[in-house]
Every structure is written in C-alpha cells, then in structure tokens.
N, C-alpha and C positions, 0 to 999 in steps of 0.2 A: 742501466737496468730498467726495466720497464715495469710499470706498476700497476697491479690489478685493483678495478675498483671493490670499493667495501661489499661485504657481503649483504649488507643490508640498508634499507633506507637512509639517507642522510641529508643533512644540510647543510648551506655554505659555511656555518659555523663549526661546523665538527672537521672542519679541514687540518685547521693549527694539531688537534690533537694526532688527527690520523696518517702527520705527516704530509700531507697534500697538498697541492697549491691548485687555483682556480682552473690554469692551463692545463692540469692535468686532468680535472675535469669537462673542460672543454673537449677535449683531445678524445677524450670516451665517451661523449654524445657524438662527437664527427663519426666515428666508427663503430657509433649504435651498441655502446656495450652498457649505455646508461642513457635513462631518459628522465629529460627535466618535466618534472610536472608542477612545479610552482616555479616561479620566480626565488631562488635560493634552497628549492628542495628537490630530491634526486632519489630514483628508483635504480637499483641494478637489472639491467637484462631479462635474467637467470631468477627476479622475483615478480611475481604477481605484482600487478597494477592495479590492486582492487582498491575498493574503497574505503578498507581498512588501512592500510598504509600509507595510503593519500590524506584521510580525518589525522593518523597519527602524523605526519609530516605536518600539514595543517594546522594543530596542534601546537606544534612545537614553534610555528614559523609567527603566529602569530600573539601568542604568549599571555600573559595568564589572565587578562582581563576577556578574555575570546572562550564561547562553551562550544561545540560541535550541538547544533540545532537543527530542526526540520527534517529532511528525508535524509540525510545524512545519522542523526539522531536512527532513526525509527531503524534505518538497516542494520546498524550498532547495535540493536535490539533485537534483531530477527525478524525485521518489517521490511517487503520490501516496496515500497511511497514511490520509487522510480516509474515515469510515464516510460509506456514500451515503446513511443520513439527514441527514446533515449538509451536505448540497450547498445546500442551499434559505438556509441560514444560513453569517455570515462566523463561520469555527471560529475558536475560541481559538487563541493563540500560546502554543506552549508553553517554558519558558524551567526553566532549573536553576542553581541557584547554589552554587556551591563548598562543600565541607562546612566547617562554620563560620558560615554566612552563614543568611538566612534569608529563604527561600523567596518570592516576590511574590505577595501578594491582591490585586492589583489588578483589578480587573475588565475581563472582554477576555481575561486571561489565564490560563495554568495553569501554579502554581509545583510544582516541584522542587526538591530537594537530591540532590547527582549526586557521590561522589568522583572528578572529576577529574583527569587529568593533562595536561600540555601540547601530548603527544602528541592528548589528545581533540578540540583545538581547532583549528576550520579560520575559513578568510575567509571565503566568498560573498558578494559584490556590497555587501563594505565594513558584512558582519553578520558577527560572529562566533556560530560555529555549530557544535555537536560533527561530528566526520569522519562521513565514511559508515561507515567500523566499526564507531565509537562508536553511531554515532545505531539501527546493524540490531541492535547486542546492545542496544540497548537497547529497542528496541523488538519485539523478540523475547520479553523479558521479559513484558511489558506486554500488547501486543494477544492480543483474542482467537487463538490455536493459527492457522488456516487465514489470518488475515489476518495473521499474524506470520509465518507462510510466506511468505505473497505476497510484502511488504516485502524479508524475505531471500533470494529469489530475486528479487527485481528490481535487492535492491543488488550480487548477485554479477555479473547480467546489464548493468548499467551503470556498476560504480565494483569489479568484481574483487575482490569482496569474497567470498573463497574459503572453502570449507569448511577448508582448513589455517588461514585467518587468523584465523577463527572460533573456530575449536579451541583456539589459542596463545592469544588474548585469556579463554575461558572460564573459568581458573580465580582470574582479575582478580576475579568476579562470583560466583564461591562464596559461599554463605550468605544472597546476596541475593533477595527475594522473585519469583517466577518464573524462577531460573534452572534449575529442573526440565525445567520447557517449553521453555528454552532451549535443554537438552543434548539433549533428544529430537529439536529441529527440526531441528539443525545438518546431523545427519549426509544430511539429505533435500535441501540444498540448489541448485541446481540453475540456471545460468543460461541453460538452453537453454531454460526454461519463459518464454511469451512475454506472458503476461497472467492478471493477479491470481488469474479465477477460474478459468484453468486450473493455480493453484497449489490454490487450496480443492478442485478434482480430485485433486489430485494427496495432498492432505491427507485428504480423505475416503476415498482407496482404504488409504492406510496405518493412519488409524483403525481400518478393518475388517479390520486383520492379513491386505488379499489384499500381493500381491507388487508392486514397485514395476514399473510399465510406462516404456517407450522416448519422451520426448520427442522430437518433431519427426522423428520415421521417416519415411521414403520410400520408396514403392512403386513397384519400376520396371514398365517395360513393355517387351517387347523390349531389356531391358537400359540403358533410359531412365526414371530418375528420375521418378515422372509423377505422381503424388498423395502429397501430403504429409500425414500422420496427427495430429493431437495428440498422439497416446498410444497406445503398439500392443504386442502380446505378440507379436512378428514368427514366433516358432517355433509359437504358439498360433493364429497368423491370428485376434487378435482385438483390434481399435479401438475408443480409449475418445474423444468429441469431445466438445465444446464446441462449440456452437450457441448464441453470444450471441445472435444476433437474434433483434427480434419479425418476425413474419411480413410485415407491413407495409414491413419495411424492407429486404427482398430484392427486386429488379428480376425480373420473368417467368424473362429468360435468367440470373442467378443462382441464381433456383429450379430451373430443368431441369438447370443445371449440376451443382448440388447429389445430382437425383435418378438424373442418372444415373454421376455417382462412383459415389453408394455402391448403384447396381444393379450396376454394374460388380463393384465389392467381396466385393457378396455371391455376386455368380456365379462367383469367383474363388477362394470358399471362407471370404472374413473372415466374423464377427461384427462386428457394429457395436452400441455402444453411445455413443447419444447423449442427451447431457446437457444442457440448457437454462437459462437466466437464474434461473426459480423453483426448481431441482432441487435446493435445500439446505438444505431444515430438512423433518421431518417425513414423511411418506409418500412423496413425492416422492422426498426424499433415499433414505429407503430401496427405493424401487424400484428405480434405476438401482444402487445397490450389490449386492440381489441378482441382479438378471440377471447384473451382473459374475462376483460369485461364481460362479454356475451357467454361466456360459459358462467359465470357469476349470478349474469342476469337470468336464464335462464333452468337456471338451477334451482330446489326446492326452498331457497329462504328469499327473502325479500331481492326484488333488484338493486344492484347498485348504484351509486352517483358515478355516471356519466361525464370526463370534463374534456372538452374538444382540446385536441390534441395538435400542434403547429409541426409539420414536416421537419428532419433536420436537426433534432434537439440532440446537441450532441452529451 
C-alpha cells in the first residue's frame, strides 16, 4: 500500500513516529511530492515553501542553543530585510547561537554567534526569534547603510522601536563590527517614513550633507488637507517623491491625477523633485541629488553644503 506524505513540515526525526522510513522519503522527492529543504527537513508539495516553515524547520533541526536571527528575524516580524535579488530564490535562514556555542553550517542556512540576553529572545508562532530591538540593531550593523535604514524605520513604524530605545541598547554593541553605521543611522530614524525606498531617499539626501526634509507633509487648500507629499521643505516649497511605478502600472485617471497634483504644485510655487525605482546608483542617483541641492541652494534660506559626489555609489 502506498503512503502519502505528512501533511505538514517535517524532519528526519518525526519519521519513527509517523511510521516512515527514510526510503520512503526518498521515493517522495524522486517523484516531487516533497521537497528537501535542509539536510533532514522536509516540506510537502501541496505547502508553501516560505520562510515561515523553513525558520520553523530550522528551528527544530538545529535545537535549542540556535535563536532565528537577522532577516529571517525581521520577516518573522513583518519586515521584509530580503535583498530583491533574492526574490527569485528561497533565502537562507538566518540563525545565531549563544556565545559559547557554535555557529550552524548547515546548508539552507546562515550561522551566527550573537551575545545574547534573555531579554533578546521573543516567541513567534512557536520559533524562537531575537525581539524587534534585537533583531533592528542588529541588523543595522550588518545591511548595507540605506537598507539598514529602511529596516530601522520600519521597526520603529511597526514594533516602536524608538530612537531613545535605540540609543539605551547602543552601547550593549560597542566594539562590535558595524556599530559605526549603526550610531550614524540611529539618530535619522523615523516612523513616519512609509516604504523602504522612501527610507534609501531619505538616506541618500543625508549622505549628500543636504538637510533632512518633512515626512508625510500635507498641503492644504482653502485650509483643507489636500495633497500629501513624501518629503517636502515646507518653508522652502520644495517636494522630494518617490514614484515607485513603472508607467504600465498607473490607470489613464491615475496618470491625469498625478499630472495634475503636481501642475497644481508647481503653479503654487513648489519644486518637485521626483525620484523613481532606478534612481539609486550611479548617474541617476546623482541627478536627482543635485537638482535637490540647487533647488535648496537657490531657494529663499541660506545655500547649502555642497559635497562632490563619485559616480556609481551604489
């Protein structure tokens, strides 16, 4: 008689119980009804392969001195820390083990050594997982500067993860490698900022030593609220946007809506400076930086500091 695999994730350990033997395991990857995704852990078919059930396998395979750490952490939390090369592929899980301990090569995954405290250790959905504190300084550390932004404005923006809490935990992290980048980020963090690459905005204008602009401003009309900004120098009347979309993915009346904000805008006196998907490495990047600049400089308060800028900064 022939036997269907479990319903649900498993390991080479739950076999004894569940009646199973290895070959029959075997036998249900050959014919694609189950896929290994650790060395000794197993997804069926018929379940998602996300990266909830990979940390829980994860988890379980590597045992109780091992916490789920890093971008594995943050997504656990409603962050998503994954570089978007990485979309096309299931990311490693990232895991850290107590100082003392040593680190997991198992493949699938990416080890760490973390001094922990007990305070760093949260539940999620029956993983154990560093906190959101934990998991933004630390990954503050680590990611590249603008997406180590992003992260930390998205943890303050969904788990309160405060520039004061940031602060008090920072000198925990003294000595440690990246906590330069860390002290720099902190003081920028911001949970009014509503998406990643309006943090890499918000990161690229502070690189270029201009001054930091107003999250989420609104432009009234007749004393009504009426157009909401990105990014605005309200006394400067000058808006910095994000323009995620490709052009394909705007409706006609999204388009007209669009054109006529920002004709509105401009007949009102703003500058507009709009920034799009591609606008961050390289020429690109630095166009829309100096327009900013010279919309700055030439605006009604003092010029800005000017700092040359090298092609390429990705």
């Amino acid at each position: 008689m022939d036997k269907n695999p479990p319903s649900q994730p498993f390991t080479g350990s739950d076999l004894p119980d569940l009646g199973l033997t290895h070959t029959d395991v075997d036998r249900w990857v050959i014919a694609g009804k189950v896929r290994r995704v650790f060395r000794g852990g197993y997804v069926p078919t018929g379940i998602d392969d996300s990266v909830e059930a990979r940390a829980a396998l994860a988890c379980r395979l590597l045992g109780p001195g091992h916490v789920v750490s890093g971008r594995t952490a943050a997504w656990l939390h409603g962050i998503d820390a994954y570089a978007w090369s990485e979309d096309d592929e299931p990311p490693a899980i990232d895991a850290c083990v107590v100082s003392g301990g040593f680190p997991t090569q198992r493949p699938g995954t990416t080890g760490h050594t973390r001094d922990l405290d007990p305070s760093d250790i949260a539940e999620v959905g029956g993983i154990r997982v560093t906190t959101p504190l934990r998991t933004a300084m630390d990954l503050g550390c680590t990611l590249r500067p603008r997406e180590a932004l992003a992260v930390l404005d998205a943890f303050a923006r969904l788990h309160d993860v405060t520039v004061e809490r940031l602060t008090v935990e920072l000198p925990r992290f003294r000595g440690r490698r990246g906590v330069v980048q860390l002290r720099e980020l902190i003081p920028l963090v911001d949970p009014r900022v509503e998406s990643p690459r309006e943090s890499w905005v918000r990161y690229e204008i502070h690189a270029a030593g201009l001054p930091a602009p107003e999250p989420q401003f609104w432009v009234t009309v007749d004393g009504v609220p009426t157009y909401r900004l990105d990014f605005a120098y309200p006394r400067r009347r000058i808006a910095v946007e994000y323009d995620g979309y490709d052009a394909h993915e705007r409706t006609d009346a999204q388009r007209e809506h669009d054109r006529r904000r920002r004709d509105w805008l401009r007949a009102q006196g703003w500058a507009l400076i709009v920034i799009r998907r591609g606008d961050f490495t390289g020429a690109d990047l630095d166009r829309w930086v100096r327009e900013l600049t010279e919309a700055l400089a030439t605006s009604s308060y003092s010029p800005v500091r000017k700092l040359e800028r090298g092609a390429g900064r990705g």
